[in-house]
Structure formats: structure tokens, C-alpha cells
C-alpha positions in Angstrom: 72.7 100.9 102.9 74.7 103.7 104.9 72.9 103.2 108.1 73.5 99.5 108.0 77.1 99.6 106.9 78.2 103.0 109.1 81.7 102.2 110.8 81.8 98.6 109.5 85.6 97.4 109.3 86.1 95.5 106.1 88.6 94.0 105.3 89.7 93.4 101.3 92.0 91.0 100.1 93.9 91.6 96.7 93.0 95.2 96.5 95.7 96.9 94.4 93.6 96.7 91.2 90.7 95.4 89.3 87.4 94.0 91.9 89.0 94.6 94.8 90.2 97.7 94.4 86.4 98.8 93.0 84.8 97.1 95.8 86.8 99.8 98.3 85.6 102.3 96.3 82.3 101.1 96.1 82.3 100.8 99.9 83.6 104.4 100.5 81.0 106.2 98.1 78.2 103.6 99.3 78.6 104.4 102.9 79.5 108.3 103.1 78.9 108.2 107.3 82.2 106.4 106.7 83.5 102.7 107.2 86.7 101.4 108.3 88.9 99.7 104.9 91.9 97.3 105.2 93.2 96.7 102.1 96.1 94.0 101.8 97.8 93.2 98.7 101.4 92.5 98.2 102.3 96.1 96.1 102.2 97.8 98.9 103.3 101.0 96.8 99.7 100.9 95.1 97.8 100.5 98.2 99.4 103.6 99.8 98.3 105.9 96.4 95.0 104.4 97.0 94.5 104.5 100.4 95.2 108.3 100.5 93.4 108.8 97.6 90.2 107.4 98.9 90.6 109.1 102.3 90.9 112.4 100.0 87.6 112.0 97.9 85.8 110.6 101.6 86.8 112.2 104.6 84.7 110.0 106.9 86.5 106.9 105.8 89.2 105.3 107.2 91.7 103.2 105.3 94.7 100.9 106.4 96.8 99.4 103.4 98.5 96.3 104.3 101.3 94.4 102.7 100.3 91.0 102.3 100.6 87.4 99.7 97.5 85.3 101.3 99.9 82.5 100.1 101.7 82.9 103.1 99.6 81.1 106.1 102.1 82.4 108.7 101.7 85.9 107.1 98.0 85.7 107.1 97.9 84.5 110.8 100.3 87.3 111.8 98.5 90.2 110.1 95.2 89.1 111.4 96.3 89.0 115.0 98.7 91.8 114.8 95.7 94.4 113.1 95.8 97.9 114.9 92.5 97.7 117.6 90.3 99.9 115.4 90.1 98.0 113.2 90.2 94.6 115.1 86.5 93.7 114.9 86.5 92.4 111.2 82.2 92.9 110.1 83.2 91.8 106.9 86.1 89.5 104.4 86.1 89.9 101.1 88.4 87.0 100.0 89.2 88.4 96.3 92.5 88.0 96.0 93.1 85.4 93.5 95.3 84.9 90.0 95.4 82.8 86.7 99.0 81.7 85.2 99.0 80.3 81.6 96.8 78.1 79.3 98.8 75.0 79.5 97.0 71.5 78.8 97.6 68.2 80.7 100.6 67.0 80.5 102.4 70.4 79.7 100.6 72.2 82.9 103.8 74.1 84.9 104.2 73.2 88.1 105.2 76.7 88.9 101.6 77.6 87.8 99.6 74.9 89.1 101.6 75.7 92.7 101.0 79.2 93.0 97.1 79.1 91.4 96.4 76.6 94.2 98.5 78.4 97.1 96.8 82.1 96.1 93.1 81.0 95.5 92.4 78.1 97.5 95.0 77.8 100.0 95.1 81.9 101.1 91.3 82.1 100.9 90.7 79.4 103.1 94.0 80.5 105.4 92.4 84.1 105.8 88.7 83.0 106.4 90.3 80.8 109.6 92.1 83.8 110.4 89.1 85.7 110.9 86.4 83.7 111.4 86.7 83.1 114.9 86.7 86.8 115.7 83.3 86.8 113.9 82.1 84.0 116.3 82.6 85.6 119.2 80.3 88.2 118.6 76.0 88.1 120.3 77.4 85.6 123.0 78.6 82.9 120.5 75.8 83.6 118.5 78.3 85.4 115.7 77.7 88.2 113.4 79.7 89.4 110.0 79.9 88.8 106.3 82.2 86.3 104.3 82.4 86.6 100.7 84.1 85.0 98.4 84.5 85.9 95.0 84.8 82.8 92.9 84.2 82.5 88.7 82.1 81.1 86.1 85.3 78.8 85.6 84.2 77.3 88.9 80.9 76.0 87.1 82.5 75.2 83.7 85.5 74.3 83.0 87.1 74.8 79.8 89.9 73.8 77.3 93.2 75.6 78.6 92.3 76.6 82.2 91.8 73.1 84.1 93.7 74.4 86.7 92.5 77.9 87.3 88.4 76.2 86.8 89.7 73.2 89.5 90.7 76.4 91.8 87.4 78.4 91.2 85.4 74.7 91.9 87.2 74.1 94.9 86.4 78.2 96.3 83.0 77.3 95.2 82.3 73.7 97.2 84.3 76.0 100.3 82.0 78.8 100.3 78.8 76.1 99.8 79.9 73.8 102.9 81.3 76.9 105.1 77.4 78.4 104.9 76.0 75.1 106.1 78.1 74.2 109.1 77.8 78.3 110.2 74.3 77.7 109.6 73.4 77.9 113.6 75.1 81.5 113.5 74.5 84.8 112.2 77.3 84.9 110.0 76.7 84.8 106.3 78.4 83.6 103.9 78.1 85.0 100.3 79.6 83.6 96.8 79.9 85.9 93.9 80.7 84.4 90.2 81.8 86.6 87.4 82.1 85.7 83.9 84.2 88.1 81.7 85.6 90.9 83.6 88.6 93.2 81.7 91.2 93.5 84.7 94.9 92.7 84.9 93.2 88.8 85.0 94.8 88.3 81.1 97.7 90.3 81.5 98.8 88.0 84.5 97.7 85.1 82.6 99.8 85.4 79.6 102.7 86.5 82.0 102.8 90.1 81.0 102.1 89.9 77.1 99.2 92.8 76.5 98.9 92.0 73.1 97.5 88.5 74.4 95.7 89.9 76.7 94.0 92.5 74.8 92.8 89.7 72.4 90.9 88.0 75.0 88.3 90.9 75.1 88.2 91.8 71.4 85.0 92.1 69.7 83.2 92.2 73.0 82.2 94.4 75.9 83.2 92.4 79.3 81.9 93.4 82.7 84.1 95.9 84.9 85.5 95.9 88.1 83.1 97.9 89.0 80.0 95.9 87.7 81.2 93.3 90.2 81.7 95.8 93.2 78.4 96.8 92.9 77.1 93.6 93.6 79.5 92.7 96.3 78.3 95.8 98.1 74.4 95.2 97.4 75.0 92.1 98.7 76.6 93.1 101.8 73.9 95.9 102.4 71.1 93.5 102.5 69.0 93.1 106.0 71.1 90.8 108.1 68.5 88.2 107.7 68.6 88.1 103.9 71.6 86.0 102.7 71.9 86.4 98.6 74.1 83.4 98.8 75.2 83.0 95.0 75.5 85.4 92.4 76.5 85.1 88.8 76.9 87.6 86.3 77.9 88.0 83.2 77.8 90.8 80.5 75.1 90.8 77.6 77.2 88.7 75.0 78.3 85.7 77.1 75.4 82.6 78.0 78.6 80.5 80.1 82.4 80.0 80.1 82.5 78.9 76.5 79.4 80.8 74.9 80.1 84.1 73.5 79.2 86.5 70.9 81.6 88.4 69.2 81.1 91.5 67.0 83.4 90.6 63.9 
């Protein structure tokens, strides 16, 4: 793993907390002859506390937080092209910036909602891999080299009562990732999917705009996956022989079977 990842520049979308911030760490502790992080999220305050702290615990990595909403195209375009040259050369995206907003039904679904779920985990995910992609095709004479992954859901499998917008999201990063690995399938880029079930981030928090109570309830009787169960496997995947591709990976935690099957302790 260190010898294959050494001085890779990765770059990590949605960062400031839960799998993306896990997956930096997992990188840093992973790789101690040191890779190159770019962490982008819009609290920029967090990254920075972050950033030094992971430069602290690994001296051999380097780490440059980035202000950023993937929402914004024009934003995404302009950070890409305007990245310092050391860290230029993207090796590999991790698109895991992503959000839920609310439970609403059909016809009560917000607009506000529906917007910025489509904008943040569709729109920006498909914004940022344009943005880089073409840097990653340049590489071995137009033969390409580098790693997309893109961290999806078991909501993109199943959808259930309450979340059709936030599953039709999570479907549509799923059919991306499945037709963006066929037409690169002439290159060496890969292209890698990951699908957690029920992970205990801010996910519920943001979900029930704030309310912890809410959000708390969502895990009760249970024992979800962490942010750092999910890391592991991002970073596992990413370590792999360039010709092995683990091209979909779902995980769950011992008492869920799907999106809708769970046991509970009571």
C-alpha cells in the first residue's frame, strides 16, 4: 500500500467531517512515506484545524484545505485549474461530498430540498469529475492513469418511503459511475463505486435540519458503520494493483440485510 500510494495527490471532496474527513486520515496513516491531500469543503474553518492537525500526527504528508460548494460549476472549474503546481497532477477524486434534506413525500417534497440534493450530489459530482478527468487523460501518452471514486448509498439500490429524492440522487451517482467505467474502458483510469448502508455521521443531523434529537433516533437500538469503516475500504480499494479494479462495494453493518431491513435491539 505505501509504495503504491507514495506522493499520490488526492484530492477529497466534502472533507470537513464524517467519510471524507476519515478517508484523509486513512490516507495519511495508510501511506506514512507521505501523500499529497486536498481537501475542499465549504467550512473552511474545519479544514484548516484539520489540515494542521494531520500534518502534525504525519510529517511526511502534505495537506491543502480548500474552500469549496461542488454546487457551484464555475467554482469547481476555477479551483481545479487554479490548484497550486504540486499538487496539479490529481492521481486520485474522491467525489464524497454529498447531503440529504428532509423526509418529505410526493406532493409535499420542498423544492428547496429537491434543488440543493440534486445540485450537491449529482450535479457537483459530475461537475468535479469533468474538472479533473481530463488531467487524468493526459497521462502514458493518452493512455491515462488515476482513480475516480465515487461514494454513492444503498438508497441508490433501494429506494424507500421518505427519501425518493435523496435514493433518485444516489441512483443517478450510481448509473454515472457504471457508464463513466465503460466509455474510460480503453484507458487506465479506474473508476470505483462504494455503497454504504448505515453510517452515524452529521448525514441525520443535516437531514432533519439540525434537530439531534431526530437524528439520534435514527441510530437507536443499533450499531451503524463509521466513517472510518467506510475509509478503510475507500483506501483498500485505491491500494489495489493498477490492474485490479474493485468496481462496486457495498457494506453494511451486522444488523442491516438492505435499505429497509434492520434489526433493532429493543
Amino acid at each position: 500500500m505505501d509504495g503504491r500510494l507514495q506522493g499520490k495527490t488526492i484530492l477529497i471532496t466534502g472533507a470537513s467531517s464524517g467519510i471524507g474527513k476519515s478517508t484523509a486520515y486513512e490516507f495519511a496513516q495508510s501511506v506514512p512515506s507521505g501523500v499529497k491531500l486536498v481537501l475542499t469543503a465549504r467550512r473552511i474553518d474545519t479544514l484548516k484545524g484539520i489540515a494542521a492537525d494531520l500534518e502534525k500526527q504525519f510529517p511526511k504528508t502534505k495537506v491543502l484545505p480548500v474552500q469549496l460548494d461542488v454546487s457551484d460549476p464555475a467554482a469547481t472549474q476555477k479551483f481545479v485549474d487554479g490548484l497550486p503546481a504540486e499538487y496539479q497532477e490529481i492521481d486520485v477524486l474522491i467525489n464524497n461530498a454529498g447531503l440529504v434534506r428532509g423526509v418529505d413525500k410526493a406532493p409535499a417534497i420542498q423544492e428547496d430540498d429537491l434543488n440543493v440534493m440534486f445540485a450537491t450530489n449529482v450535479h457537483g459530482l459530475i461537475h468535479m469529475t469533468q474538472a479533473v478527468l481530463p488531467r487524468m487523460l493526459k497521462r502514458n501518452n493518452g493512455a491515462g492513469a488515476g482513480d475516480i471514486v465515487n461514494i454513492g448509498s444503498i438508497a441508490g439500490r433501494e429506494p424507500y418511503v421518505g427519501g425518493g429524492i435523496y435514493c433518485a440522487t444516489k441512483a443517478a451517482v450510481r448509473s454515472f459511475t457504471e457508464s463513466l467505467r465503460k466509455e474510460l474502458i480503453a484507458t487506465r483510469v479506474r473508476v470505483i463505486g462504494v455503497d454504504p448502508g448505515q453510517v452515524e455521521t452529521e448525514f441525520s443531523i443535516v437531514r432533519f435540519y439540525g434537530d439531534k434529537s431526530k437524528a439520534d433516533a435514527v441510530y437507536a437500538g443499533c450499531e451503524p458503520l463509521t466513517p472510518n469503516d467506510v475509509a478503510e475500504s475507500i483506501v483498500f480499494a485505491v491500494g489495489r494493483r493498477e490492474n485490479v479494479v474493485v468496481a462496486d462495494t457495498l457494506l453494511f453493518p451486522n444488523h442491516q440485510a438492505s435499505a429497509t431491513i434492520m434489526h433493532r435491539k429493543t
